[in-house]
C-alpha positions as CSV (number, residue, x, y, z in Angstrom):
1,X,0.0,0.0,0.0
2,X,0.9,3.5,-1.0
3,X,1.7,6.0,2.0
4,X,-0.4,9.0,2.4
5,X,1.2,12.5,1.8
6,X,0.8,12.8,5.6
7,X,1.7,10.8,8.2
8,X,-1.1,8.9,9.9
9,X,-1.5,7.9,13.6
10,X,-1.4,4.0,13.9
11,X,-4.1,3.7,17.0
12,X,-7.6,2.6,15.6
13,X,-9.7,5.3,17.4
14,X,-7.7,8.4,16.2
15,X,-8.3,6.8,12.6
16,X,-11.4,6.7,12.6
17,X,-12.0,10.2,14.5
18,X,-9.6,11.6,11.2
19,X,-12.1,9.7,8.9
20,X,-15.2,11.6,10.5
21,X,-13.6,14.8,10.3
22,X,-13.3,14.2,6.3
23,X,-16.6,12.9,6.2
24,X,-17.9,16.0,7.7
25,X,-15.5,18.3,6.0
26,X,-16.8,16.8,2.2
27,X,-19.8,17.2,3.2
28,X,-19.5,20.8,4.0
29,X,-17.7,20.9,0.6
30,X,-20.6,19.1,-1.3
31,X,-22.8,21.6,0.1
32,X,-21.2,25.0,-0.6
33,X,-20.7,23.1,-4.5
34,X,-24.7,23.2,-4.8
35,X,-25.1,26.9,-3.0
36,X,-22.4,28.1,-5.8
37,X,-24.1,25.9,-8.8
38,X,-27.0,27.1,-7.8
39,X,-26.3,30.6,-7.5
40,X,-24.5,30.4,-11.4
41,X,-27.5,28.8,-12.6
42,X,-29.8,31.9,-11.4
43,X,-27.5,34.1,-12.6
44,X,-27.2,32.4,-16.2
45,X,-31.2,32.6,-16.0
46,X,-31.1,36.3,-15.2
47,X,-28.5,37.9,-17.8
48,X,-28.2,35.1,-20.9
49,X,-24.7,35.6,-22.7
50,X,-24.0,38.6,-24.9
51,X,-25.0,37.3,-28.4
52,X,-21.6,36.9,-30.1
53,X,-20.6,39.5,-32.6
54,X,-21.4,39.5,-35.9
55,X,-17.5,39.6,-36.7
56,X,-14.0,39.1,-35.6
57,X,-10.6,39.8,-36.5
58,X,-8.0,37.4,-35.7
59,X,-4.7,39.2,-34.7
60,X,-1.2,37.9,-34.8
61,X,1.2,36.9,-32.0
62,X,4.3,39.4,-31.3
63,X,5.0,43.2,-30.8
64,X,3.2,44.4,-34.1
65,X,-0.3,42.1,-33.4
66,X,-1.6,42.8,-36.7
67,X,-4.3,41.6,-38.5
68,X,-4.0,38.4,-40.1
69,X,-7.6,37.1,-40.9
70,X,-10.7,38.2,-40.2
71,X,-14.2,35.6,-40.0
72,X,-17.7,35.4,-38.8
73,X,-18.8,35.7,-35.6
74,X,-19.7,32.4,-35.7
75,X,-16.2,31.1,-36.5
76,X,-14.2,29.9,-33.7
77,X,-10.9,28.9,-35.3
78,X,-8.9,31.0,-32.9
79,X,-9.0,33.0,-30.2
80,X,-6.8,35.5,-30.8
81,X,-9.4,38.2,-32.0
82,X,-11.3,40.8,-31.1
83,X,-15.4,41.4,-31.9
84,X,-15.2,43.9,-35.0
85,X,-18.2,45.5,-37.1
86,X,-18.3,45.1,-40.9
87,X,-16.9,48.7,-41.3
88,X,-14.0,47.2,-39.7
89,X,-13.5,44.2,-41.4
90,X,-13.8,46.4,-44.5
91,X,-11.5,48.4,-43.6
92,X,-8.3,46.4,-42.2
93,X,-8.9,44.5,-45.7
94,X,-8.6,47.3,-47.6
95,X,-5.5,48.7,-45.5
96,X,-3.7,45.5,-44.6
97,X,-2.6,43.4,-48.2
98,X,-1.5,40.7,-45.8
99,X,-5.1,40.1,-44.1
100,X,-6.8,36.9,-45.3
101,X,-10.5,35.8,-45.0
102,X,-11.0,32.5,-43.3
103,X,-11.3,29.5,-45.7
104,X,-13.6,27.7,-43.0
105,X,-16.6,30.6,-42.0
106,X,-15.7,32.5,-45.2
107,X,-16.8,36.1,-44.5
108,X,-16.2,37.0,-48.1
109,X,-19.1,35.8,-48.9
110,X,-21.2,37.3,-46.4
111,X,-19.5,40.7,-47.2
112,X,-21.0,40.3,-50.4
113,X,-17.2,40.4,-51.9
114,X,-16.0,38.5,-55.1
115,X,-14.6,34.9,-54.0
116,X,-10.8,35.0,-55.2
């Protein structure tokens, strides 16, 4: 058998007093887990998540962080972005030559821009 990260007593009755006093302790535990779930559950039920945003630009890693790719809102491919509005996205790929449009969510399309 495996000895416990702390040393335990070898007389049966101090045993089993330890063993209560984690009983006891879990269940304190178990019951501050439900107040908590609870109280995340009510507050989900009160203010629903901010719908995402319509679009996103996907920045790059480093000093510069500029834009690399912009998508959907609904894309998830990364989450190195920030929520941007179609202005935005119009903009940075006007501005930035380097700036793609993600193959996956294709916001191209929904721009209403020619496929290349």
């Amino acid at each position: 058998m495996r000895e416990p990260l702390l040393p335990l007593p070898p007389a049966l009755d101090q045993l089993l007093v330890i063993r209560r006093w984690l009983e006891l302790t879990l269940a304190h535990i178990d019951e501050k887990i439900d107040v908590v779930r609870a109280a995340d559950e009510e507050r989900t039920r009160r203010w629903p998540p901010p719908e995402p945003p319509h679009w996103w630009i996907e920045y790059g890693i480093g000093a510069t962080r500029r834009p690399e790719r912009v998508h959907t809102g609904a894309c998830r491919v990364t989450s190195r972005g920030r929520a941007a509005t179609r202005e935005s996205i119009l903009e940075v790929l006007r501005t930035v030559p380097s700036v793609i449009t993600c193959p996956l969510c294709r916001p191209h399309s929904e721009l209403g821009l020619l496929d290349s």
